[in-house]
C-alpha positions as CSV (number, residue, x, y, z in Angstrom):
1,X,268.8,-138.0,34.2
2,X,268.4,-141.1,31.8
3,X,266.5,-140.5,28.5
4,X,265.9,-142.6,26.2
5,X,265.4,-140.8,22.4
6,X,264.3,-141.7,18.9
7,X,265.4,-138.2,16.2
8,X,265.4,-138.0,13.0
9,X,267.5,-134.8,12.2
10,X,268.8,-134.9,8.5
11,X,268.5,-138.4,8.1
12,X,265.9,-141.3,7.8
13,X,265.3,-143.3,11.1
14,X,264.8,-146.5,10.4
15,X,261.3,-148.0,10.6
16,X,262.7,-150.8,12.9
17,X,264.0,-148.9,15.4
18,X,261.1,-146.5,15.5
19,X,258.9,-149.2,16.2
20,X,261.0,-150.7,18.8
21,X,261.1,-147.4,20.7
22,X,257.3,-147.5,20.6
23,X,256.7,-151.1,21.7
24,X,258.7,-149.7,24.7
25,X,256.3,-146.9,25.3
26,X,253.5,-149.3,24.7
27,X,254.5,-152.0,27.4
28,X,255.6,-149.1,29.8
29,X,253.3,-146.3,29.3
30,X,249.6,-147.2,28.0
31,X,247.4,-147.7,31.5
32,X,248.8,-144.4,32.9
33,X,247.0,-141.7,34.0
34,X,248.2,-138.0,32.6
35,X,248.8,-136.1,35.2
36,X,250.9,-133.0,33.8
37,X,251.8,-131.6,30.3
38,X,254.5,-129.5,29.8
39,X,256.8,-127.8,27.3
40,X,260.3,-128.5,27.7
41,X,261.1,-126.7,24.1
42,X,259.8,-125.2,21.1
43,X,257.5,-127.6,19.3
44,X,258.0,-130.3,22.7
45,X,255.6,-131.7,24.6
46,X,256.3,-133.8,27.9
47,X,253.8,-136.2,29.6
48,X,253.7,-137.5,32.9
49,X,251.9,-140.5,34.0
50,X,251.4,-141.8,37.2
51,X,252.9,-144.9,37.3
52,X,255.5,-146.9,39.5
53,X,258.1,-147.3,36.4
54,X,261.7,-146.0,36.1
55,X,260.6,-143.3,33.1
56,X,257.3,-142.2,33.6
57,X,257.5,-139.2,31.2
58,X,257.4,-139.5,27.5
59,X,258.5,-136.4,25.6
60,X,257.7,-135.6,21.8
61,X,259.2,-133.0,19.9
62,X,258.7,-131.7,16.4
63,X,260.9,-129.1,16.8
64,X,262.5,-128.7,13.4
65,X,266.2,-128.7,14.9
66,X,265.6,-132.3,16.5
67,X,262.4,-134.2,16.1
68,X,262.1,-136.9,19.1
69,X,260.7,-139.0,21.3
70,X,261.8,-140.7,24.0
71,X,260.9,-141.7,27.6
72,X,262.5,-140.4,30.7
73,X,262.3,-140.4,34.8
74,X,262.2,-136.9,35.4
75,X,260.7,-134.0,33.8
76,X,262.9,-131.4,31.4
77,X,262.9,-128.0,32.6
78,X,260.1,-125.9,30.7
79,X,261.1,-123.7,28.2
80,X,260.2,-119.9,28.5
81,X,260.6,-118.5,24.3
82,X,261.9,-114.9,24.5
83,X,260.3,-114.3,21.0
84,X,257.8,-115.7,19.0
85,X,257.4,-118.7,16.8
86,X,256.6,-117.9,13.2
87,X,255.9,-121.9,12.7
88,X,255.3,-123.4,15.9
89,X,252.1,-122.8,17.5
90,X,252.3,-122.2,21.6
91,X,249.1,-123.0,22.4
92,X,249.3,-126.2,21.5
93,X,250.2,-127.8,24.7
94,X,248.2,-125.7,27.0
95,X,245.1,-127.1,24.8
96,X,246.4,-131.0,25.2
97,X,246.6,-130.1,29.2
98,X,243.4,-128.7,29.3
99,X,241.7,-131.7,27.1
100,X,243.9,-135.0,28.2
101,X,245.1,-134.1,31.6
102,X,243.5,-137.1,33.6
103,X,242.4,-139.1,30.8
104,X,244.5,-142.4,30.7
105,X,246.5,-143.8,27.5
106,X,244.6,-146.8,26.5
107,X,246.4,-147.2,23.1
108,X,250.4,-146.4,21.6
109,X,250.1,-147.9,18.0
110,X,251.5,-146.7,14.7
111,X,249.4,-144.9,12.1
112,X,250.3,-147.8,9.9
113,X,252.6,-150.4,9.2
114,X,255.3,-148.3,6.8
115,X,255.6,-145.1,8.3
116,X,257.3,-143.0,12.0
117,X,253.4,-141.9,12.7
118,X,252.6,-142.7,16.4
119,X,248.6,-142.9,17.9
120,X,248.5,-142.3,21.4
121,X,244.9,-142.8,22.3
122,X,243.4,-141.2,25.7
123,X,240.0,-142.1,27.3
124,X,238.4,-141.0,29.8
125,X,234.8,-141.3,31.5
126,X,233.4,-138.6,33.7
127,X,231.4,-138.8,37.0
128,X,228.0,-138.4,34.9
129,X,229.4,-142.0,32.6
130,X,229.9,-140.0,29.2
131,X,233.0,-141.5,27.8
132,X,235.3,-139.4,25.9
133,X,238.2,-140.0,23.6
134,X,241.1,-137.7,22.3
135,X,244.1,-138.9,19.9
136,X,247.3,-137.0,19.5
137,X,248.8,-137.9,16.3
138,X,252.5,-137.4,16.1
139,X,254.2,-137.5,13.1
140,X,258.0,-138.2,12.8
141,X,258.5,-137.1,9.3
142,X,261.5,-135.5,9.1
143,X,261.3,-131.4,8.2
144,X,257.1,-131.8,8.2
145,X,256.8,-133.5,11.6
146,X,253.6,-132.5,13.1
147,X,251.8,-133.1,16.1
148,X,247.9,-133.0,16.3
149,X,245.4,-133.0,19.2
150,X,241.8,-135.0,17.7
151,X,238.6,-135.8,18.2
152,X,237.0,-139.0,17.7
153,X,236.1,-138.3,14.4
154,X,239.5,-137.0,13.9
155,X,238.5,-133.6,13.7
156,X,241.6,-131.5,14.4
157,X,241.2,-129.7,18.0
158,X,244.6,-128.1,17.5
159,X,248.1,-128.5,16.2
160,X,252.1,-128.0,17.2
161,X,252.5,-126.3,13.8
162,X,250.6,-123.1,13.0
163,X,248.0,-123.5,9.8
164,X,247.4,-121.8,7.0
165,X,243.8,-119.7,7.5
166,X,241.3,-121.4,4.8
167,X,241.3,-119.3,1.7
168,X,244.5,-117.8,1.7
169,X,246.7,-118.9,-1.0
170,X,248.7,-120.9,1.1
171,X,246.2,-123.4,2.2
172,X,244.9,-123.7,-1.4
173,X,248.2,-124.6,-2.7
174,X,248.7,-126.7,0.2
175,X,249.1,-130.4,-0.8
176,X,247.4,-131.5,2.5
177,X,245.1,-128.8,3.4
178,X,244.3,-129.1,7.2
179,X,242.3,-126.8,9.6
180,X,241.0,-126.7,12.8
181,X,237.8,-128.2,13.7
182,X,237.7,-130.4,10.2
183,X,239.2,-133.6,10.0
184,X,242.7,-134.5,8.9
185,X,243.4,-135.4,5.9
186,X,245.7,-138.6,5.5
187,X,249.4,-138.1,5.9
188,X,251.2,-138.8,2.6
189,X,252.7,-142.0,1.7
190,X,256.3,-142.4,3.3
191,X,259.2,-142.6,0.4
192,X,260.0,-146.0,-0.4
193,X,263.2,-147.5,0.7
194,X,262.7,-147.6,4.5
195,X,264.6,-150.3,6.5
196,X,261.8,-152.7,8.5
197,X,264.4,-154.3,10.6
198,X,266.0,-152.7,13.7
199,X,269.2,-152.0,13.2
200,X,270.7,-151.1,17.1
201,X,269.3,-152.4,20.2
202,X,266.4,-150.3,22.5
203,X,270.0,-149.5,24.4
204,X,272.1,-148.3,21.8
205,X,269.0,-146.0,20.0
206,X,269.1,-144.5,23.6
207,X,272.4,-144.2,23.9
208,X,273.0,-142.6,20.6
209,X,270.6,-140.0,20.5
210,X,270.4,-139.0,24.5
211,X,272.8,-135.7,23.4
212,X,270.4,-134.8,21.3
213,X,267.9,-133.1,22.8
214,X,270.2,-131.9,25.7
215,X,272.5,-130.3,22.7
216,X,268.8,-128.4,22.0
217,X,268.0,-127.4,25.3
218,X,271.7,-125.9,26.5
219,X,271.6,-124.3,22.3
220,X,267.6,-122.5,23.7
221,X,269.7,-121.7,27.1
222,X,272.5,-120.4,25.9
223,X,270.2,-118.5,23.0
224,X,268.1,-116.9,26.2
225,X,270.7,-115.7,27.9
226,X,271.7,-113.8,24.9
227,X,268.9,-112.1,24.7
228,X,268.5,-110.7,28.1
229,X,271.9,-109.5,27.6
C-alpha cells in the first residue's frame, strides 16, 4: 500500500510542505465523486472518490497521537474502538457519509495564506435542481486539530472533537466558543515563525511520514487485542 502523509506530531510542519501536499490533493482529487466514508482510526476519516488515479482516497486524521493527511490507493482497514472516546466524537463520520456521500469536491484550498487549515468544498444538485453545498474544515493545528462538517453559512453540522454544551463553564471559558448548529468562529491566528518554503520534496514528505500512521494503526491493533484478552 503506498500512502502518501503530511503529520504534525510534536513539531511544527512547515507551511510549505503543507501546501504542497494540498496542491497534490487539489490537482488529483477535486472533480471526484464521494463514494464511501470511513473510519480507519480514532479521530480519522477516509474518503473515496471515484476516479481513474493511482490514490483515490484521501485520509484526515486529528487524532491527537498523529494528526495527518495523506492520499492513498487503497482504503485502511476501519477501526472498531473497544471503549469510548472522552474527546473524540464517533459520530462524526457517519454524519459526513450521510451529508457528502455523492456530492463531488469542487474546491481543496487553504483557510488562508499563513496557516495548516484545509477547505474541501462539496456540491451537489439533486434530481428536483436544488443545489447544495457542505464544507469540511480540517484544521492541522497541532494538539487542537479539529475537523468540522458545515453548512453554507458555516453553521457547524457536526465536529471530530466533542463540544462543550452551551452554558457550562467550559464553553464560557472557552477561548473559541463553538456549538452545533451556529457558526464557527474563526480559528486563532497561527504563531508566528512558520517556514513558507517547502523544505523536502512531495516524495520525501511521503516517504518520511508513511510509518506514521501505520505505527498508529498496529499501536490501536495491538491495544484491541489486549483488551479482548
Amino acid at each position: 500500500m503506498a500512502y502518501a502523509i503530511i503529520q504534525i506530531q510534536g513539531w511544527l510542519m512547515h507551511l510549505g510542505e503543507f501546501k504542497l501536499v494540498i496542491d497534490h490533493v487539489r490537482r488529483s482529487l477535486v472533480g471526484g465523486r464521494l463514494t464511501r466514508v470511513s473510519s480507519p482510526a480514532p479521530g480519522s476519516v477516509a474518503m473515496t472518490f471515484d476516479l481513474e488515479i493511482p490514490e483515490p482516497i484521501v485520509v484526515a486524521s486529528v487524532n491527537p497521537r498523529c494528526t495527518t493527511l495523506f492520499t492513498t490507493d487503497a482504503e485502511p482497514p476501519c477501526h472498531e474502538s473497544t471503549k469510548p472516546q472522552r474527546m473524540l466524537n464517533p459520530s462524526f463520520v457517519k454524519a459526513l457519509e450521510h451529508t457528502v456521500l455523492g456530492y463531488t469536491l469542487t474546491e481543496a484550498r487553504l483557510l488562508r495564506p499563513d496557516d495548516r487549515i484545509v477547505l474541501f468544498i462539496f456540491h451537489h444538485v439533486d434530481q428536483y435542481g436544488e443545489e447544495k453545498t457542505r464544507t469540511l474544515q480540517i484544521e492541522m493545528t497541532g494538539r487542537v486539530a479539529h475537523m468540522f462538517l458545515l453548512t453554507e453559512t458555516e453553521r457547524v453540522v457536526s465536529s471530530m472533537r466533542r463540544l462543550h454544551r452551551p452554558g457550562t463553564r467550559e464553553f464560557k471559558e472557552a477561548k473559541r466558543r463553538i456549538a452545533s448548529g451556529k457558526p464557527l468562529p474563526p480559528p486563532p491566528a497561527p504563531p508566528k515563525g512558520y517556514n513558507g518554503r517547502s523544505a523536502a520534496s512531495l516524495e520525501e514528505i511521503m516517504t518520511r511520514e508513511r510509518n506514521a500512521f501505520e505505527e498508529l494503526q498496529s499501536d490501536l491493533q495491538r491495544s484491541r487485542k489486549v483488551a479482548l484478552q
